[in-house]
C-alpha positions in Angstrom: -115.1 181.7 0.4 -114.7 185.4 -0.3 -114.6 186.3 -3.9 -111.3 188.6 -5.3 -111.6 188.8 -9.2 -107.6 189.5 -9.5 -106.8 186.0 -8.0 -107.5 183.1 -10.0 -108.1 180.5 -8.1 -120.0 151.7 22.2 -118.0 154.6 22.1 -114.6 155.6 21.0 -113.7 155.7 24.9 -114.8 151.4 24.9 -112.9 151.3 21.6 -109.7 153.2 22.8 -110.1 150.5 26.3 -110.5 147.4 24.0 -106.9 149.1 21.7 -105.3 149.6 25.1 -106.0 145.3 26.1 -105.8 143.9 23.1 -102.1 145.8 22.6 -101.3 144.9 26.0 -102.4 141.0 25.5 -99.9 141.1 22.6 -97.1 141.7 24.6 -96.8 145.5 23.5 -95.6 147.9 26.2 -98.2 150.5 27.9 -96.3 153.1 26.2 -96.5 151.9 23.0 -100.2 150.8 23.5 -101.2 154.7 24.7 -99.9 155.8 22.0 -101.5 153.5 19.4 -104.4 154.1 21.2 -104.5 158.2 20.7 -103.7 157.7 17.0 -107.4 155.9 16.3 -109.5 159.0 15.1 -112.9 158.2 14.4 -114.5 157.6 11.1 -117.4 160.2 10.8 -120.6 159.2 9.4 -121.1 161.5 6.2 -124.9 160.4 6.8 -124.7 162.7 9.8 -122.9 165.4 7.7 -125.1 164.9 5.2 -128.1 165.4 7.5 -126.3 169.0 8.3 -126.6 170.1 5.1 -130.2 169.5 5.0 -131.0 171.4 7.8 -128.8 174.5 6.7 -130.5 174.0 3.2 -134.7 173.7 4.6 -133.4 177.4 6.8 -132.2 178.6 3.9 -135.6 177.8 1.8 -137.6 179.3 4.5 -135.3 182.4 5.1 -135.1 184.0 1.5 -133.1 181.4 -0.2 -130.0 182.4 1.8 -128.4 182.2 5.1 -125.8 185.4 4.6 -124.7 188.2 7.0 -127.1 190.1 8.4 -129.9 188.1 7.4 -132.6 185.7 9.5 -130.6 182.5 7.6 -127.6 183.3 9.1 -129.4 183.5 12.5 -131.0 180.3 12.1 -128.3 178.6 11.8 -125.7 179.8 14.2 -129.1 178.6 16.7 -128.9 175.6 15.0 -125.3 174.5 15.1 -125.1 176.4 18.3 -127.8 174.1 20.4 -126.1 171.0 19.1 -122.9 172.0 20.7 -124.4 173.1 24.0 -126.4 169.6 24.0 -122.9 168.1 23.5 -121.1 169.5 26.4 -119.3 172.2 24.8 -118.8 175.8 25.9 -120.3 177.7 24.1 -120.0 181.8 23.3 -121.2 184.2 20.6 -119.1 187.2 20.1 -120.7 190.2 18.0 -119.8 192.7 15.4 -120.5 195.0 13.3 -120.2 194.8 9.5 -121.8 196.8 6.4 -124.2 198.3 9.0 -125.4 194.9 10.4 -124.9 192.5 13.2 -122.8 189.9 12.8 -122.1 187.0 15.3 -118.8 184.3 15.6 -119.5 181.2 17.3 -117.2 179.8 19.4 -117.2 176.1 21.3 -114.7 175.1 23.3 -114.4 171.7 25.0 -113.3 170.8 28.1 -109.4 169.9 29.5 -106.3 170.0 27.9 -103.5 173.2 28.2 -104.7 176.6 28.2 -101.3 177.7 26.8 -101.8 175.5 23.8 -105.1 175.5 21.8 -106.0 173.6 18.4 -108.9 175.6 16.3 -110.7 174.2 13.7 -113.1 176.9 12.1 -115.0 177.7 8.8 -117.4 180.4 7.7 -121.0 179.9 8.6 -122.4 182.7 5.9 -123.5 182.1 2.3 -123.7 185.4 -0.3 -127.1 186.8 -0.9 -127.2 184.5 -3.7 -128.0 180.9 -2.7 -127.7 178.9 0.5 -124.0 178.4 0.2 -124.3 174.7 0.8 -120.6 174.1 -0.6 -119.7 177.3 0.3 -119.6 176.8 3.1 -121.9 174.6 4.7 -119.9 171.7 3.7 -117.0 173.1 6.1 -119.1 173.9 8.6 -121.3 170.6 8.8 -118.1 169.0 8.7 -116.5 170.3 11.6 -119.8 170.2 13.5 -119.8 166.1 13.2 -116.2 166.3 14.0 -116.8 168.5 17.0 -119.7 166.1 18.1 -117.5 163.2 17.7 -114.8 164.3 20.1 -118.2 164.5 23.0 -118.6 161.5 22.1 -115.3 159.8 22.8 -115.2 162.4 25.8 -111.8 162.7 24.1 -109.0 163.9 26.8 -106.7 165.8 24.8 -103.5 167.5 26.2 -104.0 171.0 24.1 -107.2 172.8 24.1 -109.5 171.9 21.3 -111.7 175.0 20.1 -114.4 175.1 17.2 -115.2 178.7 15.8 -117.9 179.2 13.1 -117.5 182.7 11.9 -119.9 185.5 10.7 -119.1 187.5 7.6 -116.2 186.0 5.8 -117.8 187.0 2.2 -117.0 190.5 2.9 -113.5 189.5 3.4 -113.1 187.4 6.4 -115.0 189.8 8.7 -115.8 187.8 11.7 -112.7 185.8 11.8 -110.8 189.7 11.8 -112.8 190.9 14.4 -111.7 187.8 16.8 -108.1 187.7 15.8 -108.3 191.2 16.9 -110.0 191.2 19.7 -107.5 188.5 21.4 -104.4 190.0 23.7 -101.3 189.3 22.6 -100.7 186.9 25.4 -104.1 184.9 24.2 -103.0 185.0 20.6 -99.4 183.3 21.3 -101.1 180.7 23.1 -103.0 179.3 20.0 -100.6 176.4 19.0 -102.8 176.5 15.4 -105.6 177.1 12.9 -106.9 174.4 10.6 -109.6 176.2 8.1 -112.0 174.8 6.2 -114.0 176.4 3.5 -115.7 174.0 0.9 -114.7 170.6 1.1 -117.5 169.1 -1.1 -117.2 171.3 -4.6 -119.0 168.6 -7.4 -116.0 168.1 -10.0 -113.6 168.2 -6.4 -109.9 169.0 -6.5 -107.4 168.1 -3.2 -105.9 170.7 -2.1 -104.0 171.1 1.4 -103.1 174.5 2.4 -98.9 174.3 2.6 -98.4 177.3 4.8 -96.9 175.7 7.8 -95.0 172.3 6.8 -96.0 170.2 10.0 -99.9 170.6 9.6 -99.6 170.3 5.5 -97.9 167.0 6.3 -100.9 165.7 9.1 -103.4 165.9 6.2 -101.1 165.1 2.9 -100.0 161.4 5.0 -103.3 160.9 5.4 -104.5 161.2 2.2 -101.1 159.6 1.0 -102.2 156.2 2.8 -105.6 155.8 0.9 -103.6 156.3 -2.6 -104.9 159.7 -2.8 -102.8 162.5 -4.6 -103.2 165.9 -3.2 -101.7 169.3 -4.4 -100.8 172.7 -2.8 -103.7 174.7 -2.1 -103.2 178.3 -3.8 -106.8 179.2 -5.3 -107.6 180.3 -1.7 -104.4 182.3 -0.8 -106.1 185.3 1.1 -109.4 184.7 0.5 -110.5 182.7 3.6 -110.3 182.8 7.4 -106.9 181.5 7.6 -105.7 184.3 6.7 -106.1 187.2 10.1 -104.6 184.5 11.5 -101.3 183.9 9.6 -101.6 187.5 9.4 -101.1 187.7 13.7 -98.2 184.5 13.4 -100.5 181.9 13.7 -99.4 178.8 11.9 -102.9 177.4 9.5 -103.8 174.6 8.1 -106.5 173.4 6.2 -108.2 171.6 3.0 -110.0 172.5 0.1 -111.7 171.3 -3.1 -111.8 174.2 -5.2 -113.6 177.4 -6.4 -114.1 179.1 -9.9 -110.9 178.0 -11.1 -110.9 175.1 -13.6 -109.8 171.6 -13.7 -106.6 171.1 -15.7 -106.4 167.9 -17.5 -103.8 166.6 -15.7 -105.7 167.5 -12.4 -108.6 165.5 -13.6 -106.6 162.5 -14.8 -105.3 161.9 -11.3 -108.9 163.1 -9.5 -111.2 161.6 -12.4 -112.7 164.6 -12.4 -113.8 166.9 -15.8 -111.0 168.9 -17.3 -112.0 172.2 -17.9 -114.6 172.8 -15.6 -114.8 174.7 -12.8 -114.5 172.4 -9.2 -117.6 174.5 -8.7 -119.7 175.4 -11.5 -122.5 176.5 -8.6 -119.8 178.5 -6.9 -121.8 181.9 -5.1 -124.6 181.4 -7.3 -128.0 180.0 -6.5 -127.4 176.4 -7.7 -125.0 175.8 -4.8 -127.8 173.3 -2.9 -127.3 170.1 -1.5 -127.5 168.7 -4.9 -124.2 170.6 -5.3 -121.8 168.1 -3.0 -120.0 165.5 -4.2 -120.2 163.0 -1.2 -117.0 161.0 -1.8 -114.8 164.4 -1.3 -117.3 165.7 1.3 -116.8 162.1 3.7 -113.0 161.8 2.9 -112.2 165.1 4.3 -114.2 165.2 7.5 -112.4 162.2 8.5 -108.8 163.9 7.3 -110.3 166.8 10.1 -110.8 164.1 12.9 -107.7 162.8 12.0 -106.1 165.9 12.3 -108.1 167.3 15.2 -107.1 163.8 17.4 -103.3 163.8 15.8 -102.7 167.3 16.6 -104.4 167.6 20.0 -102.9 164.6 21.7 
């Protein structure tokens, strides 16, 4: 997430089959059972996150200890995510810029079906700062909606909107990449993108839950979610401007999205309802060197990937 010191801040497809029967067996009508059926998102395997992060960290390590704009870590692992997408099915395109005197590349997948005229995104910012490997920031977005792109190949989900994954180049020197795409789409494409769900860090170590309240549909896809595993979230405003959301608010898009927190720090009442520690930051490692895989808190990292494949299957079908 960009800095701004004046803000504070089988398969699925058996399982869907066995759903369909076993709803139909019960006397349920094929109506009721389609739909039942389309509302089972899958639970994504924070082992395979988890995994992610490792490889993101060991390109880091052998690329100067970051992966940021510009930079042979940032290369690495666009390649990386990149060849996982095109083994999974998805189309896959790299649209480049220029920034700061530099190349910089967005990476865009797109998977197959659903209505031109109405397309999901799901996206986060694949650059760290110089500092560190970004591993929160924002390798834990990234790796997330990686699995959760993975995980709709897959199910060889069918969805009736257009699903589209975007990593993007550049956002620490204010949402660069993201800018440059929003930009570069006519205004015919730009009306047809029904939303934008960011995600940047979703893992911080002493983790807030914060849903981004922008548009009151998507806020209420992730806050029932969370609401049904006893889980209190809050208004996201720490990021307000900050991430890649915004170009596209910015152009009328309506965005969506989670977050776990920056530099700001943990109020005591925050912390008695997250059992986290009051007066801390939600990340101490936040753009510093520190922020390595030892800098995730799992439990917040696995509860909102599978809030994203919630949303992703919700919102597409």
């Amino acid at each position: 997430m960009k800095r701004i010191a004046s803000i504070r801040r089988g398969s699925l497809a058996a399982a869907t089959g066995a759903a369909l029967a076993a709803a139909l067996l019960s006397g349920a009508s094929g109506a009721e059972a389609t739909v039942n059926a389309k509302a089972a998102a899958p639970d994504v395997d924070i082992a395979a996150v988890k995994a992610d992060l490792g490889e993101l960290q060991s390109i880091a390590d052998a690329n100067g200890g970051n992966r940021a704009h510009g930079e042979p870590g940032y290369q690495k692992s666009l390649d990386y995510i990149k060849g996982k997408l095109d083994e999974a099915g998805f189309t896959t395109s790299v649209q480049e810029f220029t920034s700061g005197g530099k190349k910089g590349y967005n990476l865009i997948a797109d998977w197959k079906g659903g209505a031109d005229d109405k397309v999901v995104m799901a996206g986060s910012h694949l650059d760290s700062v110089e500092a560190g490997p970004g591993i929160n920031d924002n390798g834990s977005g990234s790796a997330a909606i990686l699995e959760v792109a993975l995980a709709v190949a897959k199910a060889d989900l069918q969805p009736s909107k257009h699903l589209r994954f975007a990593w993007w180049g550049d956002e620490e020197d204010g949402m660069v990449g993201s800018t440059h795409y929003v930009d570069s789409l006519a205004a015919d494409d730009k009306s047809k993108i029904d939303s934008y769900l960011n995600f940047d860090m979703l893992g911080s170590p002493n983790p807030g839950y914060f849903v981004y309240d922008d548009d009151p549909e998507l806020e209420k896809v992730f806050k029932d979610w969370y609401a049904a595993k006893n889980i209190t979230t809050e208004p996201e405003t720490e990021g307000d401007g900050r991430s890649d959301h915004a170009p596209f608010k910015d152009a009328g898009v309506r965005v969506g999205g989670l977050f776990t927190g920056a530099e700001a720090t943990m109020s005591q009442e925050q912390a008695d309802q997250w059992g986290g520690k009051a007066g801390e930051a939600f990340d101490p490692c936040y753009h510093s060197a520190c922020d390595k895989t030892s800098n995730i808190d799992d439990k917040a990292l696995d509860l909102n990937t599978d809030a994203i494949a919630n949303a992703i299957w919700t919102l597409s079908s």
